[in-house]
C-alpha positions as CSV (number, residue, x, y, z in Angstrom):
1,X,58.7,-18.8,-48.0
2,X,60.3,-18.2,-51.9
3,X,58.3,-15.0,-53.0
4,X,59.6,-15.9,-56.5
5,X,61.8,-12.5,-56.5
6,X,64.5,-11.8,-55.6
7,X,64.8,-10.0,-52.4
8,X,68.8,-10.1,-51.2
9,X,70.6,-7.2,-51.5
10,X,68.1,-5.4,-53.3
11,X,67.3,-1.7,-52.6
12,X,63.9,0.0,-53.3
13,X,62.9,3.8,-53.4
14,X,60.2,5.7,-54.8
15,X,60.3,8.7,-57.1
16,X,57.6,11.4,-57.9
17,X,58.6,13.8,-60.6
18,X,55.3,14.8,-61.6
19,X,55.1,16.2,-58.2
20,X,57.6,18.7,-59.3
21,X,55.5,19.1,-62.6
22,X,57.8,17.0,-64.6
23,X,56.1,15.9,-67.9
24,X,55.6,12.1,-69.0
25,X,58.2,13.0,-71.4
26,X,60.6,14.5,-68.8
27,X,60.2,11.6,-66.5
28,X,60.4,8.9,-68.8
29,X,63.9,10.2,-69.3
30,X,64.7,11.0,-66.1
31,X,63.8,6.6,-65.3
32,X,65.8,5.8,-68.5
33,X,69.0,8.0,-67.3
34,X,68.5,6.7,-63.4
35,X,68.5,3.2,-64.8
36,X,71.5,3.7,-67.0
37,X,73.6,5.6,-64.6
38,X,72.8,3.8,-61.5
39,X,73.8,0.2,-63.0
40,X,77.6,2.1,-64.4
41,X,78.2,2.5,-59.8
42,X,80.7,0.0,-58.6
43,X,79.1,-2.9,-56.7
44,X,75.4,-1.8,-58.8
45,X,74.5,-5.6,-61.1
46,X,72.0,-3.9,-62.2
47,X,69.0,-1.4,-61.9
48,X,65.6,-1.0,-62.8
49,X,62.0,0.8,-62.7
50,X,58.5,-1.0,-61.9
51,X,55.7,1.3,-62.1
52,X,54.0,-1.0,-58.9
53,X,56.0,-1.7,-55.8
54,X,56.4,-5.2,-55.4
55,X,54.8,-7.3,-52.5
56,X,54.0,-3.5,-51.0
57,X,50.0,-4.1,-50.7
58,X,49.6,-2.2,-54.1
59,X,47.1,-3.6,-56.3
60,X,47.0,-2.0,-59.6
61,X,44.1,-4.1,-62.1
62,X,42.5,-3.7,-65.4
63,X,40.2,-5.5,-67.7
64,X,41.9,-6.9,-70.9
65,X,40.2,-8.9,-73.8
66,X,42.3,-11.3,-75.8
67,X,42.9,-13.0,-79.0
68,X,40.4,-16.2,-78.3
69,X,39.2,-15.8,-75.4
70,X,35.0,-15.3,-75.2
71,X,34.1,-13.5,-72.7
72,X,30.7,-14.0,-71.5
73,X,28.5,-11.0,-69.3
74,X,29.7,-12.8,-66.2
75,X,33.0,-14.0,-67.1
76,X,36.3,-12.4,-65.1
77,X,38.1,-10.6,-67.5
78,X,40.0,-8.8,-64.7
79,X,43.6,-8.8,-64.4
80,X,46.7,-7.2,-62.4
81,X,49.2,-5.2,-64.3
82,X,52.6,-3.8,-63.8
83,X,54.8,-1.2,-66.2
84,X,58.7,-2.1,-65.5
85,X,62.0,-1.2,-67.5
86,X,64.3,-3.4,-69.9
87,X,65.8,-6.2,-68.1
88,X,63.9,-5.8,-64.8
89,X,62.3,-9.0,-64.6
90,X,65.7,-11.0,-65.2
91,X,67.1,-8.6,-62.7
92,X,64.5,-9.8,-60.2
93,X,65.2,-13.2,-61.0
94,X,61.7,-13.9,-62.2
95,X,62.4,-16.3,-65.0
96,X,61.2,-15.9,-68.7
97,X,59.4,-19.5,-69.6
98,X,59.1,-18.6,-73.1
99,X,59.6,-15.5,-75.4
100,X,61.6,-13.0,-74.5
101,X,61.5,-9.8,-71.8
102,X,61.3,-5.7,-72.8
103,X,64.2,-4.4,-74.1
104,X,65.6,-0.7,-74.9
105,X,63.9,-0.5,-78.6
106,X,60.2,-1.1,-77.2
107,X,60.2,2.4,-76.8
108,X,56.8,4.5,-77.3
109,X,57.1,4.4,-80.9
110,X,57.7,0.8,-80.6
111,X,54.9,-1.8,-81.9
112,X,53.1,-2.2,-78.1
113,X,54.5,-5.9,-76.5
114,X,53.4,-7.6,-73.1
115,X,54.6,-10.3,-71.2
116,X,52.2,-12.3,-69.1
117,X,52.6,-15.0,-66.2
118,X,51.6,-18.2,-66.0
119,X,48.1,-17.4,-64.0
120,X,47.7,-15.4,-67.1
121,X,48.1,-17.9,-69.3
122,X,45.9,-20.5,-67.6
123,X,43.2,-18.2,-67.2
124,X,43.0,-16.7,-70.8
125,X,44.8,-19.2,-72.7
126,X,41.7,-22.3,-72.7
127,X,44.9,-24.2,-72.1
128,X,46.8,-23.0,-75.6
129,X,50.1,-20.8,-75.5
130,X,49.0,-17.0,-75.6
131,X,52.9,-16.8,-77.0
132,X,52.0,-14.3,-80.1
133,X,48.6,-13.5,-79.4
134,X,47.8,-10.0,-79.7
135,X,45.5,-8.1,-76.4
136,X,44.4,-5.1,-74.9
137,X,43.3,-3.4,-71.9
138,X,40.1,-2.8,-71.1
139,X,37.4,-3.9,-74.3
140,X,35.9,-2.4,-77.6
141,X,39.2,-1.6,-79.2
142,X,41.4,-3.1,-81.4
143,X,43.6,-5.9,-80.1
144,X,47.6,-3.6,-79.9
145,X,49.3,-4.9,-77.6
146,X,51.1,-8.2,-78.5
147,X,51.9,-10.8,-76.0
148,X,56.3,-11.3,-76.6
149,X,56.1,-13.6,-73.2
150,X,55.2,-15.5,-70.5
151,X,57.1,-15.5,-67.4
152,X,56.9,-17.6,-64.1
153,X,54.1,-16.6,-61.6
154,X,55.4,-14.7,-58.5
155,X,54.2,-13.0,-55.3
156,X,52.7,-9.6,-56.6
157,X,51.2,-7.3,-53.9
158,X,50.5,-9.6,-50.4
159,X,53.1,-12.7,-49.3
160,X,50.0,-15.0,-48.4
161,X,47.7,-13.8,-51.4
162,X,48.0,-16.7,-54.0
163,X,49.3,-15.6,-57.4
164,X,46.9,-13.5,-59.5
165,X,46.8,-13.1,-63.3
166,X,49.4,-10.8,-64.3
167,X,50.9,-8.8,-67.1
168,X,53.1,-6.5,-67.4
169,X,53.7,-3.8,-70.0
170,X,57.0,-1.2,-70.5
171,X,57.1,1.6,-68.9
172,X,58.6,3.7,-71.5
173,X,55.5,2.9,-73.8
174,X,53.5,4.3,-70.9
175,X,52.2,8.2,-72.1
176,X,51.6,9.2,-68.6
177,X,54.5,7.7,-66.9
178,X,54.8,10.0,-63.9
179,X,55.8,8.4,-60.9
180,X,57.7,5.1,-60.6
181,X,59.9,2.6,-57.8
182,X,63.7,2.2,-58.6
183,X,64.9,-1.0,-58.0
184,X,68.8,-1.3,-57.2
185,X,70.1,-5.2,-57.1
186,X,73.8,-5.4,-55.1
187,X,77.0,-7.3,-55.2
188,X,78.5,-5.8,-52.4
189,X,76.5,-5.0,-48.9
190,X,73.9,-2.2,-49.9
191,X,75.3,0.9,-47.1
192,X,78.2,1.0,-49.2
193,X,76.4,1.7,-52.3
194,X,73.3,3.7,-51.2
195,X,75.5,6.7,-51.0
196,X,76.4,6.7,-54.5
197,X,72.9,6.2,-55.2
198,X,71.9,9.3,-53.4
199,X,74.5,11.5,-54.9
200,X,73.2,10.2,-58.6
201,X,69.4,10.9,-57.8
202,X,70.8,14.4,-56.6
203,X,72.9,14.8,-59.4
204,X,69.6,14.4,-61.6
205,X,67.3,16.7,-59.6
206,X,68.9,17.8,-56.5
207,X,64.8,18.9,-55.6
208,X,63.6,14.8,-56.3
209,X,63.5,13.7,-53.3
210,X,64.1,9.5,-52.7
211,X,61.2,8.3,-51.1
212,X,60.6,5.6,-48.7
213,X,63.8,4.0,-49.1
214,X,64.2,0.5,-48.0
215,X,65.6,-3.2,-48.9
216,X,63.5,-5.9,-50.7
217,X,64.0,-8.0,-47.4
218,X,62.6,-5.1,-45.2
219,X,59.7,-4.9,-47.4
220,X,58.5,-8.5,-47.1
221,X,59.0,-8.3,-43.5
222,X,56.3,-5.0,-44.1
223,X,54.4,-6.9,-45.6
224,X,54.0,-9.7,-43.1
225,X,54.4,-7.8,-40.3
226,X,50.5,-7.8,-38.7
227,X,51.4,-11.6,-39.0
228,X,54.4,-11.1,-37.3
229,X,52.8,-9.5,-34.5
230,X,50.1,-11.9,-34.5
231,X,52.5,-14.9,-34.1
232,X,55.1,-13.2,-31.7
233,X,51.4,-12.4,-29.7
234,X,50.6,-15.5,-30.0
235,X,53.7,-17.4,-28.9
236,X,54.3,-15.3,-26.1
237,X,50.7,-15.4,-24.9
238,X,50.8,-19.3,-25.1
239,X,54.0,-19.9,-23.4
240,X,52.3,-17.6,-20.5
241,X,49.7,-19.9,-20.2
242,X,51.6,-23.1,-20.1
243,X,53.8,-21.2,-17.1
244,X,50.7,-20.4,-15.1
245,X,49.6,-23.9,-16.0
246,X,53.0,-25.6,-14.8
247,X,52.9,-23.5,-11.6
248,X,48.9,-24.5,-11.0
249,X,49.3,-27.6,-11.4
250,X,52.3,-27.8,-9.3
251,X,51.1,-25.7,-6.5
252,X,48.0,-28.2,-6.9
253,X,49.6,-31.8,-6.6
254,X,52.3,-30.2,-4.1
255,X,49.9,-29.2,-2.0
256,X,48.1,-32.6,-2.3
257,X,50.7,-34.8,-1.9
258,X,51.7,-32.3,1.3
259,X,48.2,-32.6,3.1
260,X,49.2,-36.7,3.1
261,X,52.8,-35.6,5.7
262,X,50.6,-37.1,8.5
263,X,50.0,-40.7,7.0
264,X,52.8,-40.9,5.4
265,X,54.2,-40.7,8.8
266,X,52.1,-43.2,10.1
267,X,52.9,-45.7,7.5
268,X,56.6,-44.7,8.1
269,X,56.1,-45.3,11.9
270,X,54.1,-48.6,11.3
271,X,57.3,-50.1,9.0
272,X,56.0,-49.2,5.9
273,X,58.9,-49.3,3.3
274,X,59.9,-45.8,1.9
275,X,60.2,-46.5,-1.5
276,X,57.0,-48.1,-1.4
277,X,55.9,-44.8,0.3
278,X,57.1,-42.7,-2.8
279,X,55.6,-45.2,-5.1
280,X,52.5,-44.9,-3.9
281,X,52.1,-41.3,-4.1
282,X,54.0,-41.0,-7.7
283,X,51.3,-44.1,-9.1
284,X,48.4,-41.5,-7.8
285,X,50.4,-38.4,-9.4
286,X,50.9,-40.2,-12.9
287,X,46.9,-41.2,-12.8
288,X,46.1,-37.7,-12.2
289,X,48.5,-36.7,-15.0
290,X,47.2,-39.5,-17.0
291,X,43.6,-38.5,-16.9
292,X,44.0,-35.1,-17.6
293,X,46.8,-35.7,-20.6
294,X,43.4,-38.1,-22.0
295,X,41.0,-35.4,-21.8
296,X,43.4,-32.4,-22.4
297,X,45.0,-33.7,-26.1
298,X,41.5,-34.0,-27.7
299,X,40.7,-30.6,-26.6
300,X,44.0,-29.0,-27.4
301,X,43.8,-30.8,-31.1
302,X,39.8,-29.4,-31.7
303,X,41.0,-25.6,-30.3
304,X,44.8,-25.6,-32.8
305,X,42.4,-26.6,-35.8
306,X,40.4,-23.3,-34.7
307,X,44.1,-21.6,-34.7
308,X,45.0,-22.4,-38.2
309,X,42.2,-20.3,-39.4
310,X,43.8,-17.4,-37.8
311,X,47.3,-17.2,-37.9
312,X,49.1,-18.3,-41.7
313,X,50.7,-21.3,-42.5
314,X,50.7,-22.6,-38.7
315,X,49.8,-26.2,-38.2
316,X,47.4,-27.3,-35.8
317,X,48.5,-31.3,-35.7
318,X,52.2,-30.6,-34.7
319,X,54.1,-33.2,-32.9
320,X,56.9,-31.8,-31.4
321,X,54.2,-29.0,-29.5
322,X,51.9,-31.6,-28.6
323,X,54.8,-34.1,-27.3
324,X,56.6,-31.1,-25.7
325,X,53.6,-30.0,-23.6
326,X,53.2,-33.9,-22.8
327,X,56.4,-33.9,-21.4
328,X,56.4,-30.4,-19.7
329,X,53.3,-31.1,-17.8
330,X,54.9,-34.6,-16.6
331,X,57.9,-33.3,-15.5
332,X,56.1,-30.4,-13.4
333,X,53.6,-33.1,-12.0
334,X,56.6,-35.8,-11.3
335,X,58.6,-32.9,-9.2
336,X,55.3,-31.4,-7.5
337,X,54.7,-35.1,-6.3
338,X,58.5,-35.9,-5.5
339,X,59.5,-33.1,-3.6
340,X,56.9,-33.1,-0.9
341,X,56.9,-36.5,-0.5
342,X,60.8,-36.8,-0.3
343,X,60.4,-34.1,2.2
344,X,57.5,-35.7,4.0
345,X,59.6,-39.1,4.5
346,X,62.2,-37.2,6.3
347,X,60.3,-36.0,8.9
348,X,60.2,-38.0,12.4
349,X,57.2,-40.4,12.5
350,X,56.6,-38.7,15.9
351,X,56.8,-35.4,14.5
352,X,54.5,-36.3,11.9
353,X,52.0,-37.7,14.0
354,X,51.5,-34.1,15.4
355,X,52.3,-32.5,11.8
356,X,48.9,-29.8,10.9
């Protein structure tokens, strides 16, 4: 599944300097020094700071009004936010429709700029470009914060959420910047550079320590991973039940097809053609087979319908399951009816005739 972001190559780690009583001030230069130093190490593209971890399970919201949009006492003015650095979404390979991203001069004492997705758009817009419009978060204030772009929707906090409305601000016009995730995109495989990187953060604050550091790929597979377990459950526990169903149902017809040793020995004894014999039995096999394939499909479709409700993106109506069971059970059945009857036509009509 494309998140939207990218995700190869990518390193993630958190950083709390306000634990260590750094002020806003202090930390928004520590981000802006971590972001300029960190992208000057060989193999580094680029780095960058998002106040939210991305498709982490964080959701952080607020109400915004905007220019032309009437809100009602029931209308949804809620929206998802984000605070990132200069270049981060172009670094994430989240495309800029129209407008531009932050850059380095929208600073604190900048003019206050946003760039919204296209959820964002759809759902405050009344189907006009907010490109230009001014807004602000939360209501009864005066409209600051202008809107400089509008950038493509992508995954935000869960992989199977759909896409929510979604702006995002600069960090370094954030006054109580405190905390934040440093985002480190790769050319070259990412144990070679996360050395570097921990020497740098170390370099900064040799008390700062990097916090839960992982790749972008290992974070998606975080995020998905109850599903993961759900499937791998799920697969394993069906593949157990079509073994003990294959073995059932061959102990079943084998035993069947065995309990008939004593007249297929009479046939055998009274010139009854073996391949006729072995045809016989098979023809009463495949009926068996037959009626239970008739009755079983149905019921199988019905109960994977009740499966797609549980487990994400799976498909109740596949093919190649349904035809591979088909032919699973078939080729049990067709051995569990062969063998003992092969075996049954080599035994002595005599012998047969006093076979228990």
């Amino acid at each position: 599944m494309d998140v939207g972001i990218r995700t190869e190559n990518v390193i993630v780690f958190g950083l709390s300097p306000d634990l260590n009583r750094y002020s806003p001030e202090r930390s928004r230069a520590l981000f802006e020094q971590l972001e300029a130093k960190a992208g000057a190490i060989a193999g580094v593209q680029s780095a960058g700071v998002s106040l939210v971890p991305l498709i982490s399970g964080n959701n952080w919201g607020s109400n915004v009004t905007v220019d032309g949009f009437a809100a009602g006492p029931d209308t949804d003015t809620h929206s998802m936010f984000n605070r990132i650095g200069p270049g981060f979404l172009k670094q994430m390979n989240v495309p800029i429709l129209r407008g531009r991203e932050f850059e380095t001069r929208d600073t604190l004492n900048a003019p206050k700029v946003a760039v919204v997705n296209e959820d964002f758009e759809r759902k405050f817009g009344n189907g006009r470009s907010l490109l230009g419009q001014r807004m602000q978060e939360g209501g009864g204030g005066k409209h600051d914060i202008e809107i400089i772009g509008v950038a493509k929707d992508v995954k935000y906090s869960e992989v199977k959420d759909a896409i929510p409305a979604l702006f995002y601000t600069p960090y370094r016009q954030d006054p109580k910047i405190g905390s934040a995730n440093v985002y480190i995109a790769t050319a070259i495989p990412i144990d070679q550079v996360l050395p570097a990187v921990r020497r740098l953060v170390s370099e900064l604050d040799p008390n700062l320590p990097m916090e839960d550091v992982k790749t972008m790929e290992g974070q998606v597979r975080e995020n998905i991973g109850l599903d993961r377990m759900i499937s791998t459950l799920s697969g394993a526990f069906a593949a157990l039940a079509t073994l003990l169903a294959a073995v059932g149902l061959y102990g079943v017809l084998a035993f069947t097809v065995a309990r008939r040793t004593r007249e297929i020995g009479i046939r055998l004894a009274i010139g009854a053609d073996a391949a006729k014999i072995r045809n016989m039995v098979m023809k009463e096999v495949a009926w068996m087979v037959g009626i239970g394939i008739v009755f079983g499909l149905p019921a199988a479709y019905v109960l994977t319908q009740y499966a797609e409700s549980l487990l994400y993106e799976i498909k109740g109506n596949d093919l190649t399951v349904f035809a591979s069971g088909v032919l699973l059970i078939s080729a049990v059945s067709f051995l569990a009816g062969y063998l003992p009857a092969r075996k049954a036509m080599q035994i002595e009509p005599l012998e047969a005739l006093r076979y228990e």
